[in-house]
PyMOL commands that place a pseudoatom at each C-alpha (Angstrom):
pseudoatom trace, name=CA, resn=UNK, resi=1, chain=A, elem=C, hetatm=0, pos=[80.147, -2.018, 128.056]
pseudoatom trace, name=CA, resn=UNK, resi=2, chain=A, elem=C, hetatm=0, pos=[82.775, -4.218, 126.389]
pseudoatom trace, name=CA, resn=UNK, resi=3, chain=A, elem=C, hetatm=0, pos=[86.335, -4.016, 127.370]
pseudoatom trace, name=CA, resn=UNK, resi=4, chain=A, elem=C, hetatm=0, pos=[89.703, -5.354, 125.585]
pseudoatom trace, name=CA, resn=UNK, resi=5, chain=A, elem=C, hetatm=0, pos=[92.274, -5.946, 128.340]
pseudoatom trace, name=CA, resn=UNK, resi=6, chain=A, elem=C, hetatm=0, pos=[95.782, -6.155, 127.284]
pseudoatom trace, name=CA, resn=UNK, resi=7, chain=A, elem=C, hetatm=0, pos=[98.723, -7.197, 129.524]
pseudoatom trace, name=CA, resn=UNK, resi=8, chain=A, elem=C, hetatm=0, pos=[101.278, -6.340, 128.424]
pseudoatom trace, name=CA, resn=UNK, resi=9, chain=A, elem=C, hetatm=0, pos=[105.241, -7.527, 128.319]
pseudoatom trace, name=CA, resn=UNK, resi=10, chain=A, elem=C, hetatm=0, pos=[107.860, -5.513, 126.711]
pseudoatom trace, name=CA, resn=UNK, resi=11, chain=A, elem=C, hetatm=0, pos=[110.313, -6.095, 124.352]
pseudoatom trace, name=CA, resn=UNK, resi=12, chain=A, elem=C, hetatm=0, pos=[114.166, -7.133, 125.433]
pseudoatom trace, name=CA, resn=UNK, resi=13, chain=A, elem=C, hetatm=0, pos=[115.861, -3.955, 124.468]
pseudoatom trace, name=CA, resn=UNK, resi=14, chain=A, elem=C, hetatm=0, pos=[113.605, -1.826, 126.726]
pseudoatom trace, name=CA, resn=UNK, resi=15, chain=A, elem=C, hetatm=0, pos=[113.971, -0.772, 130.058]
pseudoatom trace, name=CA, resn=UNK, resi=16, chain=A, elem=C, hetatm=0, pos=[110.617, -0.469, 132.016]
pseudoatom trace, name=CA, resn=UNK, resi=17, chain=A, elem=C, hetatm=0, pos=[111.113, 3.574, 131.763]
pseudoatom trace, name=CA, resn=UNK, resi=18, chain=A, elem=C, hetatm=0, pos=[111.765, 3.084, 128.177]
pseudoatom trace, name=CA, resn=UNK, resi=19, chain=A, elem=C, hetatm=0, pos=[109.012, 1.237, 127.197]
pseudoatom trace, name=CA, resn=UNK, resi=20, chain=A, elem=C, hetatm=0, pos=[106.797, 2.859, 129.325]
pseudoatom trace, name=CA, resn=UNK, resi=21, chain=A, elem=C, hetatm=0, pos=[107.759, 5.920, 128.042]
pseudoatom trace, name=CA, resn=UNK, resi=22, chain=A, elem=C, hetatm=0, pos=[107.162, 4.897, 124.428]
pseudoatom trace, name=CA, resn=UNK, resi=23, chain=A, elem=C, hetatm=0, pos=[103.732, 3.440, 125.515]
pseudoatom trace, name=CA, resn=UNK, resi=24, chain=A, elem=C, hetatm=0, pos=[102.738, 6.590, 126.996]
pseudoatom trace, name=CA, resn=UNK, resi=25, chain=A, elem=C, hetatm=0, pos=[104.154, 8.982, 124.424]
pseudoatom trace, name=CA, resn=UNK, resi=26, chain=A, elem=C, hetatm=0, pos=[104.106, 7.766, 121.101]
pseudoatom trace, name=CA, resn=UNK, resi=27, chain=A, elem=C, hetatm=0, pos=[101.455, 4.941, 120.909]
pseudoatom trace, name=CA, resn=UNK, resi=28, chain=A, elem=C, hetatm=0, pos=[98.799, 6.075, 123.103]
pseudoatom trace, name=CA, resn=UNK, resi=29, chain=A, elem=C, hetatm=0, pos=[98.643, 9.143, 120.715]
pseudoatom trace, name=CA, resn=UNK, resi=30, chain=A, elem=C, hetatm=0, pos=[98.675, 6.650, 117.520]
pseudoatom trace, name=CA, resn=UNK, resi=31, chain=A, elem=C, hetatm=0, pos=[95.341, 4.999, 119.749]
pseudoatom trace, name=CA, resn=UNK, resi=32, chain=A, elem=C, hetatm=0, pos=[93.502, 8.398, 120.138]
pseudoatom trace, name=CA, resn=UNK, resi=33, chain=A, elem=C, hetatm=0, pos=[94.473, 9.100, 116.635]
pseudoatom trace, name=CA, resn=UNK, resi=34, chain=A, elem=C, hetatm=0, pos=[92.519, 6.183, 115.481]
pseudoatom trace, name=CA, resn=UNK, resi=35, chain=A, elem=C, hetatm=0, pos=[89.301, 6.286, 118.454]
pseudoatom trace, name=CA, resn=UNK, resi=36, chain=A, elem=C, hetatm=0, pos=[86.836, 7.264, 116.200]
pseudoatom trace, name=CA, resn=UNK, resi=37, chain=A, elem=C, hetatm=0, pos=[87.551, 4.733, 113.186]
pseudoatom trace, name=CA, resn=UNK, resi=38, chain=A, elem=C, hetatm=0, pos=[87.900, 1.948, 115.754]
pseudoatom trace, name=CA, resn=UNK, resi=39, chain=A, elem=C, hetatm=0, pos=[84.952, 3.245, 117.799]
pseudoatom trace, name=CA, resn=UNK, resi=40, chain=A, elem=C, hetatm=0, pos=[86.790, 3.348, 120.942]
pseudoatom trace, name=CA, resn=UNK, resi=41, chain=A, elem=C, hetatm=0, pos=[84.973, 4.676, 123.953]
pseudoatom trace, name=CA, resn=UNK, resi=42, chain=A, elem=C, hetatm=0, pos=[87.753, 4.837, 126.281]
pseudoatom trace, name=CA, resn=UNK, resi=43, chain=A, elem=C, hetatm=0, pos=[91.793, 4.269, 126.547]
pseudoatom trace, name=CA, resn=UNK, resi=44, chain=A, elem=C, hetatm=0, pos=[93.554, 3.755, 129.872]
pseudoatom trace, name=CA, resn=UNK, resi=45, chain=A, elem=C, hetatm=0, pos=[97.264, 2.625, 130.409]
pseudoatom trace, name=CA, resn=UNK, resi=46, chain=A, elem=C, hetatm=0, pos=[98.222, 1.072, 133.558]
pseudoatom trace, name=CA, resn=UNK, resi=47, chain=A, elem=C, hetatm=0, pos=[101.981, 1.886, 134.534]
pseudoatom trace, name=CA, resn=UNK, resi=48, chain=A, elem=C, hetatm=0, pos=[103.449, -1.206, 136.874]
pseudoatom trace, name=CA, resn=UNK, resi=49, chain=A, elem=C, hetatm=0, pos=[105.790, -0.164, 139.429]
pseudoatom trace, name=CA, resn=UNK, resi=50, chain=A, elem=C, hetatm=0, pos=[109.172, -1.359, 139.702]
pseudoatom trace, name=CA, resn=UNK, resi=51, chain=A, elem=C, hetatm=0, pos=[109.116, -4.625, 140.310]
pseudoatom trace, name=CA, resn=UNK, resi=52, chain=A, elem=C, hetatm=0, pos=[110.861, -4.530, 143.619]
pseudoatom trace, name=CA, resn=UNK, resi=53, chain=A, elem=C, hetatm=0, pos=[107.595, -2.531, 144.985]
pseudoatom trace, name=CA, resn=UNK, resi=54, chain=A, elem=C, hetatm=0, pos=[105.554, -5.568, 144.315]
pseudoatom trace, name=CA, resn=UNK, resi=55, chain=A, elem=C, hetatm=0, pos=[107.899, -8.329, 145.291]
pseudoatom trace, name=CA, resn=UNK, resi=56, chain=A, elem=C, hetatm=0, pos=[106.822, -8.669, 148.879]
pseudoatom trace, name=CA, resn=UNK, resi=57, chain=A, elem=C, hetatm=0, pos=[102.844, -9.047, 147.779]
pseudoatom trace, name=CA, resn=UNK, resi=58, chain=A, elem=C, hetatm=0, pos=[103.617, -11.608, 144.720]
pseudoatom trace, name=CA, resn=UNK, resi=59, chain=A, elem=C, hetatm=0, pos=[105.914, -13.768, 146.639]
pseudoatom trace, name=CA, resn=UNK, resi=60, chain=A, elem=C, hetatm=0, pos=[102.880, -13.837, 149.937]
pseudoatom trace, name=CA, resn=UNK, resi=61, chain=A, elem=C, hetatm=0, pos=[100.893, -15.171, 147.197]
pseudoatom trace, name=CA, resn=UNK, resi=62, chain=A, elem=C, hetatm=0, pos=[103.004, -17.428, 145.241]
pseudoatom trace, name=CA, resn=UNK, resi=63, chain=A, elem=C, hetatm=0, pos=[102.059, -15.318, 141.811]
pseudoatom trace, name=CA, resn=UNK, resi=64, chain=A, elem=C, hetatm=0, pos=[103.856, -15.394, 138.916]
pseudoatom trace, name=CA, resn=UNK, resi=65, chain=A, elem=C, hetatm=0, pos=[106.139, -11.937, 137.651]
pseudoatom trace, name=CA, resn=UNK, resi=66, chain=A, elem=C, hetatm=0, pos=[104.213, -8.849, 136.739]
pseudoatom trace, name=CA, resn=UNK, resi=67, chain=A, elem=C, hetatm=0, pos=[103.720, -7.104, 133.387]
pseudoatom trace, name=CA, resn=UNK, resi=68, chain=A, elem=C, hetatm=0, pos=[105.001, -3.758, 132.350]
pseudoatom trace, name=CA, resn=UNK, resi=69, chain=A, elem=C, hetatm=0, pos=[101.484, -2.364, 131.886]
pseudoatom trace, name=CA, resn=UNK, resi=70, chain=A, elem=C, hetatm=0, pos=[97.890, -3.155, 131.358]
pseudoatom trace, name=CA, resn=UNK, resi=71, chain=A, elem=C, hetatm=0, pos=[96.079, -0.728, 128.348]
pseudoatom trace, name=CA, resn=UNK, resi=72, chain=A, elem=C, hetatm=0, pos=[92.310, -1.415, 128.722]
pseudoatom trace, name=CA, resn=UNK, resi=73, chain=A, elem=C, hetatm=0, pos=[89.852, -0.356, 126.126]
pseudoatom trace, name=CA, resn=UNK, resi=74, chain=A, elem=C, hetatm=0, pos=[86.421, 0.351, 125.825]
pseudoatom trace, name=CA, resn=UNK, resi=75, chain=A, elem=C, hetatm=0, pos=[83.351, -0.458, 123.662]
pseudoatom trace, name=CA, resn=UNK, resi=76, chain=A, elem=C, hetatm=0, pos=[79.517, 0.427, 124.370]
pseudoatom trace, name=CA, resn=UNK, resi=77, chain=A, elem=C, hetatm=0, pos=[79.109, -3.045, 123.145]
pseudoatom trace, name=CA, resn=UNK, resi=78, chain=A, elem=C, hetatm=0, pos=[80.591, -6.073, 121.436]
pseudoatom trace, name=CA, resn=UNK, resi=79, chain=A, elem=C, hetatm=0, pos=[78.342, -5.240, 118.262]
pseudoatom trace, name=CA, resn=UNK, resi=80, chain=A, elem=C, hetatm=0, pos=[79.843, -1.921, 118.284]
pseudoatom trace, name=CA, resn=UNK, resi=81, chain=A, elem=C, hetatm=0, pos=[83.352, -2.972, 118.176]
pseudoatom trace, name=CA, resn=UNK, resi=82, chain=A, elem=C, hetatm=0, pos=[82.555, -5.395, 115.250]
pseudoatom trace, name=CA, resn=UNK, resi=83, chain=A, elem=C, hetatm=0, pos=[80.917, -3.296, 113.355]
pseudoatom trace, name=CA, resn=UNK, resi=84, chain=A, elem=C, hetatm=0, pos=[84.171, -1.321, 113.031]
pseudoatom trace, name=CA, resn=UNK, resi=85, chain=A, elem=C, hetatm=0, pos=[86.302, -4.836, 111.793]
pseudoatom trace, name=CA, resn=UNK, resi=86, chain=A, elem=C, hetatm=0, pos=[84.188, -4.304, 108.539]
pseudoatom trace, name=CA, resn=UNK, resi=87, chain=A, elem=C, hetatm=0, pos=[84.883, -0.821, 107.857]
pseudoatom trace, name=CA, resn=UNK, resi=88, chain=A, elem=C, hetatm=0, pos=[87.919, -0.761, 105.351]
pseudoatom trace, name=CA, resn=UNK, resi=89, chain=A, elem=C, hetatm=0, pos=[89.197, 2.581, 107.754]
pseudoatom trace, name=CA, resn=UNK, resi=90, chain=A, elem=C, hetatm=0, pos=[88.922, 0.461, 110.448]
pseudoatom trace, name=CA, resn=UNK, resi=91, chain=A, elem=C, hetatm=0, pos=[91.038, -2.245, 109.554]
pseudoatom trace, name=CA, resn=UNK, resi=92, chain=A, elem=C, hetatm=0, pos=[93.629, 0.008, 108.284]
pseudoatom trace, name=CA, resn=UNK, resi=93, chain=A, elem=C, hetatm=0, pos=[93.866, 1.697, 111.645]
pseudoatom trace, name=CA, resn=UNK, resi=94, chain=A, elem=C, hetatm=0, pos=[93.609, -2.283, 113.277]
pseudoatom trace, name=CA, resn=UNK, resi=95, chain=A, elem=C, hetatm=0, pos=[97.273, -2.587, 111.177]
pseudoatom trace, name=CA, resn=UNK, resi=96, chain=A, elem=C, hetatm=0, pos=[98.764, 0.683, 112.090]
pseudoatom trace, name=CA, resn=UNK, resi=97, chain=A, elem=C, hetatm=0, pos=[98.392, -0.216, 115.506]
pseudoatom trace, name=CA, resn=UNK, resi=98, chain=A, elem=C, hetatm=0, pos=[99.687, -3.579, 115.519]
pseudoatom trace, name=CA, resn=UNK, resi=99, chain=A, elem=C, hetatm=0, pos=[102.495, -2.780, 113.342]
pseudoatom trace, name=CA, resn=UNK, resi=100, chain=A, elem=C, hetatm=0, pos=[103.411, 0.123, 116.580]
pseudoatom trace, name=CA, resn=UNK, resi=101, chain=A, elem=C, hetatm=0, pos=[102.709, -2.481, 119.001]
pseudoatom trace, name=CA, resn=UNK, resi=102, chain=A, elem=C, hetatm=0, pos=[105.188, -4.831, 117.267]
pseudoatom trace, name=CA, resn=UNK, resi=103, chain=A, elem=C, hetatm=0, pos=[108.258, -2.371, 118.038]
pseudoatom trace, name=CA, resn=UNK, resi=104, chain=A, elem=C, hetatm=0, pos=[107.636, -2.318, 122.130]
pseudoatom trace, name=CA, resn=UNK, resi=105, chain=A, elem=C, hetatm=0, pos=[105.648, -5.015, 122.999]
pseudoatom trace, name=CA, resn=UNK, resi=106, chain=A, elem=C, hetatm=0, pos=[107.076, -8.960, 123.571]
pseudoatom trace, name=CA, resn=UNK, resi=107, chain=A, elem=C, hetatm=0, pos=[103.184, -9.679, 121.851]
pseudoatom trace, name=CA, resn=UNK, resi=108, chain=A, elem=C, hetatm=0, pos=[103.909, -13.582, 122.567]
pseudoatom trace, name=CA, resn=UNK, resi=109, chain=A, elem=C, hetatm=0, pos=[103.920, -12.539, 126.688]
pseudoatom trace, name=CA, resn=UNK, resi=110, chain=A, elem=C, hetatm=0, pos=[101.483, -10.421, 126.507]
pseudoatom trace, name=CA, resn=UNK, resi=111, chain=A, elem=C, hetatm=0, pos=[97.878, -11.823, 126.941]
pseudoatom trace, name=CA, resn=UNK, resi=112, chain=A, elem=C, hetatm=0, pos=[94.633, -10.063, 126.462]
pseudoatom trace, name=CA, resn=UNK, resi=113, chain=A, elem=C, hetatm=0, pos=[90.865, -10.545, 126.267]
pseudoatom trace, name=CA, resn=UNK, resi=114, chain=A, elem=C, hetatm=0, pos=[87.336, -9.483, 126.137]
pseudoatom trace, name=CA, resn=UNK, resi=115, chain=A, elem=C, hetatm=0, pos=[85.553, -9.076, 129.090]
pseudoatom trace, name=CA, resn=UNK, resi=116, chain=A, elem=C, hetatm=0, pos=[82.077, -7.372, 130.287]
pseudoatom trace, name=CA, resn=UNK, resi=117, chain=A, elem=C, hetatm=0, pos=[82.498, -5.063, 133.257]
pseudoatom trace, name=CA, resn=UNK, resi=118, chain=A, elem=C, hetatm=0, pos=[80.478, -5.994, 136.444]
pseudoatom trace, name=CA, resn=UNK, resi=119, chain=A, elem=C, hetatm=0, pos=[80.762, -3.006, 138.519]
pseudoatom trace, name=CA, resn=UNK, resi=120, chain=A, elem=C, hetatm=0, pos=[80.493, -3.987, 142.231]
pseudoatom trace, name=CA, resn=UNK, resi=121, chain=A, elem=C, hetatm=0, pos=[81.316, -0.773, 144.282]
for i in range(1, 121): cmd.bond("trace and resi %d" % i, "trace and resi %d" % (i + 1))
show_as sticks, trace
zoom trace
């Protein structure tokens, strides 16, 4: 199982609510809309809290400030997911969601990665 994991920052202009809501209501449809082109196994958005709820933890362990949200995604394998980047379809629905992503998303503060999932409970 490959995953994408994307932390993301949002835009100035948008509240956390705001672009949370957004996140939740009009792109993760745009994502599910797209699944099957992009070969996406699964979709999960991570919500942060306010900030204040986490303030006590991150300053105990000298971290930096927190995102708005993590979205992780999910491949049944890294040939899988490429396979899709040479499908025309594919990289048609690749644009559609980065133009979306574009409107909420501070894309410069927001980092994200493969990874392989090691389970370990």
């Amino acid at each position: 199982m490959i995953k994408l994991t994307f932390a993301l920052v949002r835009r100035s202009g948008f509240t956390r609510e705001s672009f949370q809501a957004y996140w939740c209501d009009h792109h993760a449809p745009l994502v599910a809309s797209v699944r099957d082109v992009l070969r996406i196994r699964r979709y999960v958005q991570l919500h942060s809290l306010p900030a204040e709820d986490s303030a006590t933890l991150r300053r105990a362990r000298g971290g930096p400030e927190g995102f708005d949200g993590v979205a992780q995604l999910w491949w049944d394998s890294l040939e899988d997911m490429q396979a899709a980047g040479t499908d025309a379809a594919a990289a048609e629905a690749g644009r559609l969601l980065l133009e979306d992503e574009r409107k909420f998303i501070d894309l410069a503060r927001s980092p994200l990665w493969w990874g392989e999932e090691k389970v370990v409970f």
